[in-house]
N, C-alpha and C positions, 0 to 999 in steps of 0.2 A: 433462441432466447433461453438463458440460464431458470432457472425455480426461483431467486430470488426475484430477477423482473417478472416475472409470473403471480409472486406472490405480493409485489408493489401495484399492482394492476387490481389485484382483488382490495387494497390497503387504501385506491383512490377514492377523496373528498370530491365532491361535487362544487365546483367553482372556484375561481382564483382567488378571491376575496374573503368566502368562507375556511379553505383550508387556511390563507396566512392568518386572519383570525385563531384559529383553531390552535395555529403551534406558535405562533408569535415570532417576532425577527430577529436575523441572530446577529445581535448589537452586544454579544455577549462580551466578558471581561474578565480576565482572570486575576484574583487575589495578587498585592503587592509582595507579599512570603513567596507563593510561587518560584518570582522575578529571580530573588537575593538566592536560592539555592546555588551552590557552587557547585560545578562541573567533577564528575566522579573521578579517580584517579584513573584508569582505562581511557577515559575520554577527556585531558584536560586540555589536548590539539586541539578541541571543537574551538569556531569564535563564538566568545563569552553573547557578544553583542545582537548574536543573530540566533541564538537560542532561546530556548525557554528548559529549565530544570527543574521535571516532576519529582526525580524520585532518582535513585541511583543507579535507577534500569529504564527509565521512559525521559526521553528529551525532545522535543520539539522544536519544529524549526517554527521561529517567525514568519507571521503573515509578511510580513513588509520587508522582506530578506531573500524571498525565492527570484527577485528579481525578472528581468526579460531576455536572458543569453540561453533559454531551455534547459540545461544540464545544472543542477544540482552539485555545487562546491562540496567533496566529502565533509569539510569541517563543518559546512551547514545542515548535514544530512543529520535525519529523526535517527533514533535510538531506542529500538521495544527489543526488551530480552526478558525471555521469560525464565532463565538461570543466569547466575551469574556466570560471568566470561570465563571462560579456562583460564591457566596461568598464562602468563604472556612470556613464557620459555617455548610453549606450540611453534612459536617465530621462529624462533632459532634456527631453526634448517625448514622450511616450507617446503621445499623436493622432498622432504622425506614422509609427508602427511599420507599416512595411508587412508584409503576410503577402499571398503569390500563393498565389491559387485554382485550381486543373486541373485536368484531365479531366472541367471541367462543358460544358456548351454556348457560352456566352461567357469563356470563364477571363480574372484578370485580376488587379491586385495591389490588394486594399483599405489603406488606413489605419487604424489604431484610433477614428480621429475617424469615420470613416466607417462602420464598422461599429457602432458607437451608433445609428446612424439605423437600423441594419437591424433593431432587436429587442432585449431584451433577457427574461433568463430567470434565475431565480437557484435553486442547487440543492446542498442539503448531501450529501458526498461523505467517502466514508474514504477518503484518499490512505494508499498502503501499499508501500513498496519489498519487492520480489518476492522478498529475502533476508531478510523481516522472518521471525525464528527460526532462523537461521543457525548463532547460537551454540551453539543444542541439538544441530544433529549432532555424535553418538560421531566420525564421519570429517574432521571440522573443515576443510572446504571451505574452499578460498581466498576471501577479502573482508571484508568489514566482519561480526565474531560480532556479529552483531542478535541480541538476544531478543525485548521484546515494543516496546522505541521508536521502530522504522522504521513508524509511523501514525499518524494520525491524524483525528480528524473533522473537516470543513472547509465554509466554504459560498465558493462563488464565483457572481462572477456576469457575465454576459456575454452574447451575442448567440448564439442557437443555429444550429448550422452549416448543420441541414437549413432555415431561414430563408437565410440566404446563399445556401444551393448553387439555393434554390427562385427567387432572387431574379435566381442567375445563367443561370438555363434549366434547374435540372435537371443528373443525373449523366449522363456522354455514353454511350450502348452500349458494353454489355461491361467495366465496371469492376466489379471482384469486390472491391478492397482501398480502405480508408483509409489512405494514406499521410502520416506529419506527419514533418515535418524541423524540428531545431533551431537558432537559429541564433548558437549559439556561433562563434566564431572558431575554426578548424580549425588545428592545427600546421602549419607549411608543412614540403615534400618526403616528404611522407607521402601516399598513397592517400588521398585523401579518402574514400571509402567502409571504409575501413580503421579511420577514427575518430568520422564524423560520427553523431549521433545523430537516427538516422529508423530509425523503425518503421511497422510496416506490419499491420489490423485490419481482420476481418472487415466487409462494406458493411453490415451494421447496424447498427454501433457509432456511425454519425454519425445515428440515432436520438436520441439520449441528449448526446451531443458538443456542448461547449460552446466559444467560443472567447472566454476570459474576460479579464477587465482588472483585478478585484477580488476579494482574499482576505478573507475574515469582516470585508467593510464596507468595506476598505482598498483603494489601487492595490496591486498584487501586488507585494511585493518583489522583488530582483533576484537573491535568496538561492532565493527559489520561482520565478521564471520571468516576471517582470514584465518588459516592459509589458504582454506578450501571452501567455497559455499553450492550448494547447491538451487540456481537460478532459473526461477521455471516462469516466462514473461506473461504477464497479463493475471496471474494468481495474487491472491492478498500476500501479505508479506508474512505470516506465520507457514505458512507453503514453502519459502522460501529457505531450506533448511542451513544456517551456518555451523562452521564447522563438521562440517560433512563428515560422520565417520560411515557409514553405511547404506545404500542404495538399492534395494531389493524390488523385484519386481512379483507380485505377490497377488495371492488369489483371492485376498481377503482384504479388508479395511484393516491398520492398524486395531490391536485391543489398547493403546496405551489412550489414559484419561484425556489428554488435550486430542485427542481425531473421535473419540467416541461419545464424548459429554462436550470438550472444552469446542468453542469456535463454532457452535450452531444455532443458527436464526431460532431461537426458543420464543414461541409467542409468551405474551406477557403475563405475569401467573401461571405460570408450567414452570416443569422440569426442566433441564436439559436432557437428551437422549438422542441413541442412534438415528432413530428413525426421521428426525428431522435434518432440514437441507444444512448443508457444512458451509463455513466459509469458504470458499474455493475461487471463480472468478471474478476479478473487479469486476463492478459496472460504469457506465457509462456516467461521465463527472466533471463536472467544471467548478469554479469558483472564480470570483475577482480576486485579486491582488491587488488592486491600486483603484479607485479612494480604498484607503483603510477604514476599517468599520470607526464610526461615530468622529469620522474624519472632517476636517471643518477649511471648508474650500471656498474660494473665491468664485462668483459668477464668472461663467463664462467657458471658452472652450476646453473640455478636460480629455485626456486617453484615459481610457475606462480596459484597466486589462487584466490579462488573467492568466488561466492555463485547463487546458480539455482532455479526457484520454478517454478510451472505452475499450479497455482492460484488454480481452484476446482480439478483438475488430478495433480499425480504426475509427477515429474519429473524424467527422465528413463536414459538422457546423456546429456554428457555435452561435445563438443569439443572445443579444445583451434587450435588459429591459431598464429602463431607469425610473417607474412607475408600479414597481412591486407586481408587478407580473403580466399588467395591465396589455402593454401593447409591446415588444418586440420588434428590434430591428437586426439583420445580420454581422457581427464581428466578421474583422480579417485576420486570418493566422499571417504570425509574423515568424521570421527568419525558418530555418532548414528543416522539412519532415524526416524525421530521423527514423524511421518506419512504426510500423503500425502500435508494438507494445510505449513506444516511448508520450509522450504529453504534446500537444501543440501549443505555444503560445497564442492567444487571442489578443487582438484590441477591436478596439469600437472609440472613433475620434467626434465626439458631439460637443452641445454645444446644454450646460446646464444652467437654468436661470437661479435667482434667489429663491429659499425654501430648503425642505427636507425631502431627500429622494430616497428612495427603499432601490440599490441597483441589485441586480441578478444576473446571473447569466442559465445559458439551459442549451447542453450536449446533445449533439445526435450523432451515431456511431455510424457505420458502414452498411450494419447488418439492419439500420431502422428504428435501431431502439432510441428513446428520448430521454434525456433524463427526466425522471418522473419530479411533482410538484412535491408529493409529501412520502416522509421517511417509512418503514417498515421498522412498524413497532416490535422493539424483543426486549429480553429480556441484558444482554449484553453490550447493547448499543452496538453492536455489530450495519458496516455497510452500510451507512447513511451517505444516501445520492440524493439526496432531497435539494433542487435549487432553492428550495423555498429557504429555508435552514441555513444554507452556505448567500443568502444576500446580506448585503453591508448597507447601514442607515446612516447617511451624509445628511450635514449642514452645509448650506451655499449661504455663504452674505452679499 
């Protein structure tokens, strides 16, 4: 069990009725301005139809867009960049992208061309920005109100790091962290560690850690982190480092501001600081996709569906409630388990009369864990798994 469900467990409300009380249902809506925002010039391949345009660096995919085929259309896929995109000449020769390797036994800088020859590995992943449900905080935390379109399912594919690092001799004694740096173009007269994006992850996480060149079949756009990203399953997507320039395996936690302030569960009224838990692995999550929230449906029989994951463990059940939490009955996953990091499809085929339904769904992983009723409150909006939050409010006539 991660520190965040640990710290959801000391966060729970006594009773289904009093907690949805307490945070209210998320029949949420976002601003008609929002909508009209045009697509940034990097991203103008996304479809217009199936996004939503925060900002010129945050895009969301629509609720009623993720569809039931599991995998995630690139041009449907969210967009969180916490620098703007390198130039889009990085393309121009992708074999040639170098990424340095350190703190192995021979450290050294590969090319993309060259890391083809070391292996290759392909692995479906929910990539997830660690504010996906943002919007649902009552305390409306500064950044992008994500609800449920900072995700998605994804396959990439690429050469695995523990092949490279085996390749290079081995991790050298005494490295406890995976550290990956991006290699965005940094602001000039600015700390560089003040803006650059590295993070810093448990030594097991290069288990799993891919260092990929292909998004669902494609080279990786330059929108997700092409030519190079580094792909580490079942992690928030700021973990995720694109544009890979640097991979170090390191004794120490990054010092740069986004691993030592940026990205930690800060209770509410605090600081940010090291000493609190990081954003690191998803947890365990579901939501509906279909009724759409404040959706207005005819009586009668409806598919009630979704999608479930639980970030490093799979996902094992999924229960749907169509009574605000009241009573529960089992979903069936539909079409192909694509293993453990990637999302399960759910439905649930009932039968709904006239009135208003509060529906929910609520995950349960491999390892036990449930998705919890109510969110962990911080300061960030960070990691909201709350079913309670992620249920949709139907009219039936």
């Amino acid at each position: 069990m991660n520190t965040v469900n640990s710290i959801q467990r000391r966060h729970m409300l006594a009773g289904s009725a009093s907690a949805l009380a307490a945070i209210g249902l998320a029949s949420w809506t976002r601003p008609a301005a929002a909508q009209a925002k045009p697509l940034p010039a990097y991203a103008t391949w996304k479809d217009p139809a199936s996004v939503i345009v925060h900002s010129s660096s945050t895009i969301e995919t629509r609720r009623d867009a993720f569809g039931t085929s599991i995998i995630t259309p690139a041009d449907k896929l969210y967009i969180r960049n916490n620098l703007p995109s390198p130039d889009p000449s990085i393309l121009n020769h992708r074999d040639g992208w170098e990424v340095s390797i350190e703190g192995v036994q021979h450290p050294r800088a590969l090319t993309v061309g060259q890391l083809k020859s070391m292996g290759i590995e392909t692995v479906a992943t929910v990539l997830q920005c660690s504010g996906n449900g943002r919007g649902f905080f009552p305390s409306k935390p500064s950044g992008t109100p994500w609800t449920v379109g900072a995700a998605g399912c994804v396959v990439w594919s690429g050469v695995p790091l523990r092949a490279v690092v085996e390749a290079l001799g081995g991790v050298s004694p005494g490295m406890a962290y995976l550290t990956g740096t991006g290699g965005e173009k940094l602001p000039e007269g600015v700390d560089p560690l003040s803006v650059v994006v590295e993070r810093s992850l448990p030594l097991k996480a290069m288990d799993d850690a891919l260092l990929a060149w292909e998004l669902n079949g494609a080279p990786i756009p330059l929108a997700h982190g092409g030519p190079l990203r580094l792909v580490v399953p079942g992690y928030q997507g700021v973990n995720n480092i694109k544009y890979v320039k640097r991979v170090a395996f390191t004794s120490a936690e990054s010092k740069a501001k986004i691993m030592s302030h940026g990205y930690r569960i800060t209770p509410p009224g605090a600081k940010a600081e090291p000493s609190q838990p990081s954003v690191l692995e998803m947890n365990v999550k579901s939501w509906v996709n279909s009724p759409a929230p404040d959706g207005k449906l005819t009586a009668g029989t409806t598919q009630i569906h979704g999608v479930a994951f639980g970030g490093t463990s799979a996902v094992k059940r999924v229960e749907v409630s169509i009574d605000g939490g009241k009573t529960w009955k089992d979903a069936k996953f539909v079409g192909p388990d694509l293993g453990r990091f990637a999302w399960r499809q759910f439905v649930l085929q009932t039968h709904l009369p006239a009135g208003t339904h509060t529906i929910a769904s609520r995950a349960t992983d491999a390892a036990g864990n449930v998705q919890p009723e109510v969110r962990v409150e911080n300061v960030g909006g960070y990691s909201n798994n709350s079913w309670a939050d992620h249920a949709v409010k139907v009219m039936v006539a």
